[in-house]
N, C-alpha and C positions, 0 to 999 in steps of 0.2 A: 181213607185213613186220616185225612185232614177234614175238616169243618168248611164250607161254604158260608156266604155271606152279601146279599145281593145290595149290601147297601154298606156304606164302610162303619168298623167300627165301633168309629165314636157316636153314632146314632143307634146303633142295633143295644150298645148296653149302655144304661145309666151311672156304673160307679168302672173305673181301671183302679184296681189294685197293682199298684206299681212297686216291684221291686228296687231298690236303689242300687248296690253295689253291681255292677255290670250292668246295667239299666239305661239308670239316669246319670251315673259318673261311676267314674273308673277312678280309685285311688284320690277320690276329691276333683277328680279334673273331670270338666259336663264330657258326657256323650257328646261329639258333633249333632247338630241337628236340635237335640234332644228339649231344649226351651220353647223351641218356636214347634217343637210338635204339639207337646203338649198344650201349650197357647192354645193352637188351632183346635185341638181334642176340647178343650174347656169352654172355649166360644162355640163350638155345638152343642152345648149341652150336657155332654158327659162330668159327672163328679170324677174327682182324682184324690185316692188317699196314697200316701208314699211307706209303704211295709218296709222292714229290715228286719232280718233275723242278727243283726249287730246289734248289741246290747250294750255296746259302747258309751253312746253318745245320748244325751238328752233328748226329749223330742223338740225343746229351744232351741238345741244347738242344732238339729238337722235340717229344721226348718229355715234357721239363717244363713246353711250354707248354698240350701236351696235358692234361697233368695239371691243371693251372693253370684250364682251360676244363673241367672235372669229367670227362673222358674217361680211362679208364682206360688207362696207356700205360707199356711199360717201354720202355728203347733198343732190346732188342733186336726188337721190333715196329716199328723203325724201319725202312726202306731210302732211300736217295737215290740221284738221280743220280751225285750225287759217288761214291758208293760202287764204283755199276756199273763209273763210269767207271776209277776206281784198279781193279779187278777188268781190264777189258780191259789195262789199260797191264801190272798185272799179267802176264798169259797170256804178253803178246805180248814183254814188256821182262824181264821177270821181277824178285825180289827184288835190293833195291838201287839200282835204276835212277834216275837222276836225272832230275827232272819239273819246267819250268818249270809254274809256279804263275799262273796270271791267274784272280783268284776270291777268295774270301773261304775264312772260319777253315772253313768247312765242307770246303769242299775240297782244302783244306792237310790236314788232321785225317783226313780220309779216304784219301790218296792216304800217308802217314805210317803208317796204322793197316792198309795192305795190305801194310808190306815197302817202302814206293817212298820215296825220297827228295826231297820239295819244296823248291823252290828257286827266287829272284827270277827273273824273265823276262830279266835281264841277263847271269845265269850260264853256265855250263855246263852244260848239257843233251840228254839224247838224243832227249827227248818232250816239249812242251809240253800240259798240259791247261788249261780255260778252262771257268769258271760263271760264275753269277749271282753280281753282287756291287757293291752298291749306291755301295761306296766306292772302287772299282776305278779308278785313275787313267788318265787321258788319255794319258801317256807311258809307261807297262805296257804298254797295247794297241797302242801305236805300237811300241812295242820287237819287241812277239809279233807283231805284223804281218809284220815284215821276215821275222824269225826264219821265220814258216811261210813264206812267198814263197821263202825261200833254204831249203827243204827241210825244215824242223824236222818232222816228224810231229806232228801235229794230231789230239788227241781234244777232242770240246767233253761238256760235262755234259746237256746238252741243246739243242734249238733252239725253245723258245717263243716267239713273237713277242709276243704281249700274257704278262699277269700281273693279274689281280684286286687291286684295292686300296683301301681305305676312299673312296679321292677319286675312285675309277674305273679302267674300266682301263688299263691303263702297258705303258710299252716291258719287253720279257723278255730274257733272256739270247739269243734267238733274232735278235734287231735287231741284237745285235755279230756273233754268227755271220756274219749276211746281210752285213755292214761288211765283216769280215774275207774272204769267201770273194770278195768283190767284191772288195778289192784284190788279195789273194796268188791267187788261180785256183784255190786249191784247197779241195777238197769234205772237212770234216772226219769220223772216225768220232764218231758223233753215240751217245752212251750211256742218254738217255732217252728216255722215250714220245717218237711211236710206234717206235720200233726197241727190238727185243724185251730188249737185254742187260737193263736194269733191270728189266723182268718175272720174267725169266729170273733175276736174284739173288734178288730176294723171295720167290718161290717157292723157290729153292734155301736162303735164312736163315728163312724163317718155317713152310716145309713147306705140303701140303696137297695135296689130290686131287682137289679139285673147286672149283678157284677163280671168283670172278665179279669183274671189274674192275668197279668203281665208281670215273666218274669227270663231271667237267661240260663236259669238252671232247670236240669230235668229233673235229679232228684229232692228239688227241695219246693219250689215253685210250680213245677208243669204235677208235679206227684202228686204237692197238695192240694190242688186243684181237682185233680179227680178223684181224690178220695171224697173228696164232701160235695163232689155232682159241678163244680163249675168249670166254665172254657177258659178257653188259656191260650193266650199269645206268649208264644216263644220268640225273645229278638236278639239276633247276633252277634250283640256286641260284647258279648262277655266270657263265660268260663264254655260256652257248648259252643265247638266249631261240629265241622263236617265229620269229623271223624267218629265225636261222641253221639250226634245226631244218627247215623245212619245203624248204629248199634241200641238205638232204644226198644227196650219189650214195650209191649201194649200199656201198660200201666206209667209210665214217667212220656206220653205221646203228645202234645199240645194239639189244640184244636186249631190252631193258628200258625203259620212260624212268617217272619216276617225279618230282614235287614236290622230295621232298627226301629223307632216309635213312630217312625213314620207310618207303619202299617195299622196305626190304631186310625186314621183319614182315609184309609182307601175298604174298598169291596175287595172278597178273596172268595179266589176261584181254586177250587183244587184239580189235579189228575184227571184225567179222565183215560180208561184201557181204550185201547184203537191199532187194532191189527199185532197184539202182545207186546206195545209200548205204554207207556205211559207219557201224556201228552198236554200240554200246557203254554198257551201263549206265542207260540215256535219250536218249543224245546221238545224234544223227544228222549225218553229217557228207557235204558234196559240192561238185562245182566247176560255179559256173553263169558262162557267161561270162568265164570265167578267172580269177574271186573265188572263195576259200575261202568256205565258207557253213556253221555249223553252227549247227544248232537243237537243240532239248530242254532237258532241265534233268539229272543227276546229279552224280556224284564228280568232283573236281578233277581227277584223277591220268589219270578216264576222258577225260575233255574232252582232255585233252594227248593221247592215244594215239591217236582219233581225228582230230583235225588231223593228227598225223602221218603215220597211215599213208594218209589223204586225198590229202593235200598227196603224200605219195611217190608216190603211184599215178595222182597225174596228171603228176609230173614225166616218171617213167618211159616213159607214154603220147604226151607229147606233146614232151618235152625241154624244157619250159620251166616256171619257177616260178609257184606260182600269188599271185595278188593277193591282199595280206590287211586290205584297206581295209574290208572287210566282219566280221572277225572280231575282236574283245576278251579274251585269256584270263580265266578268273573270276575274279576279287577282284584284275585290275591296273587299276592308274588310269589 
């Protein structure tokens, strides 16, 4: 149920598709580790483009935060939703088009820098687009409300529900979507993970032949990833702990899960069944009574792989999750 790898990583693919929020930093503050992973992933070889379904910020400005957090980052390593989504409006509206704006400087900047013309949500408009945007007023959203209810064409920059944040996790640009689609009836084109366009531009601005999404959400990151055929590292530092992990269907399942970026350096080994355990590195993992059970002692990274593929192999079995009253990951409190 996990993917194998006799050689680490950052050799095996040419491009990480890197998530940022839970990723690469948490509410602006880096991942531990996360600079001198990446370093090391770059100086093999591997290309690095930084994805966000936040549609906030410029790709200037995330590139200088990147910088800022000692990651090496130009713009054009950048992609956004916002991007994607000015690209569809692009296709469909073409150059010139006039684009209600509900969102921040990100997606004004974006939807500008395609050819498309942004404009207050009271204007006139052929397309309204809609992100993430912290200072987004009350009577914006009430204006774009009607607007899509009475026909306006509807792209949103993404649909997150949560977002990673120093205080914990928060409402995403995905709680208005859900507002929005709840009054006006209608279902918007949606431009970031999981729906491929934002995959599909990163790869088309940053190139590459052998890509692997990294990312720390299952439904938005591990999802989109297999909907359009590629693997995927899942790392722990963000919105998927143990509990949301061991309850994934087959379809949101990474080909990878690792700690943190550190696993884009090393080789991954999965499971292997031995005597109706699953087994890995020391660790021994099984379901007694409908509790997770693992014993032994080894690797962090191992310990994670085996709960998981544990935990999948009885959901699968039996369609129900298993109890983890019984299990502690290493070094949580």
């Amino acid at each position: 149920m996990l993917g194998t790898s006799e050689e680490p990583l950052c050799t095996r693919y040419d491009l990480a598709m890197l998530d940022l929020d839970g990723v690469v930093y948490i509410s602006g503050d880096a991942v531990p580790g996360a600079a001198s992973h990446l370093s090391a992933a770059r100086e093999a070889g591997m290309r690095l483009a930084f994805i966000t379904n936040n549609a906030a910020r410029t790709p200037d400005q995330v590139a200088a935060h990147l910088r800022e957090l000692g990651v090496e980052a130009q713009v054009e390593d950048v992609v956004t939703s916002a991007q994607a989504a000015a690209r569809l409006l692009l296709d469909r509206y073409g150059a010139g088009t006039r684009v209600a704006c509900l969102g921040s400087e990100g997606l004004e900047e974006s939807l500008r820098a395609a050819g498309l013309k942004p404009v207050g949500t009271e204007d006139e408009a052929e397309a309204i687009a809609t992100g993430y945007g912290p200072d987004v007023r009350w009577s914006s959203i009430m204006r774009a409300a009607v607007r899509i209810r009475d026909g306006l064409p509807w792209v949103a920059s993404n649909a997150d529900h949560t977002i990673p944040t120093a205080f914990g996790v928060a409402p995403g640009h995905g709680v208005q979507v859900a507002m929005l689609r709840d009054f006006t009836g209608v279902e918007p084109v949606v431009a970031g993970k999981p729906e491929r366009p934002l995959l599909d531009e990163t790869i088309l601005r940053v190139g590459g032949e052998r890509p692997l999404m990294v990312g720390d959400r299952l439904d938005t990151d591990i999802e989109g990833a297999r909907r359009i055929g590629l693997d995927s590292l899942l790392v722990l530092t963000g919105v998927t702990g143990l509990a949301e992990l061991v309850v994934a269907p087959e379809r949101v399942r990474p080909t990878y899960v690792a700690p943190d970026l550190g696993g884009l350096l090393q080789p991954h080994a999965a499971p292997e069944l031995e005597e109706g355990r699953q087994c890995l590195g020391g660790w021994r993992g099984t379901v007694e009574s409908g509790r997770l059970v693992i014993a032994g002692d080894g690797q962090v990274e191992d310990w994670w792989r085996v709960a998981a593929v544990t935990a999948w192999q009885h959901l699968d079995d039996v369609g129900e999750p298993v109890d983890l009253s019984a299990v502690t990951p290493p070094g949580a409190r």
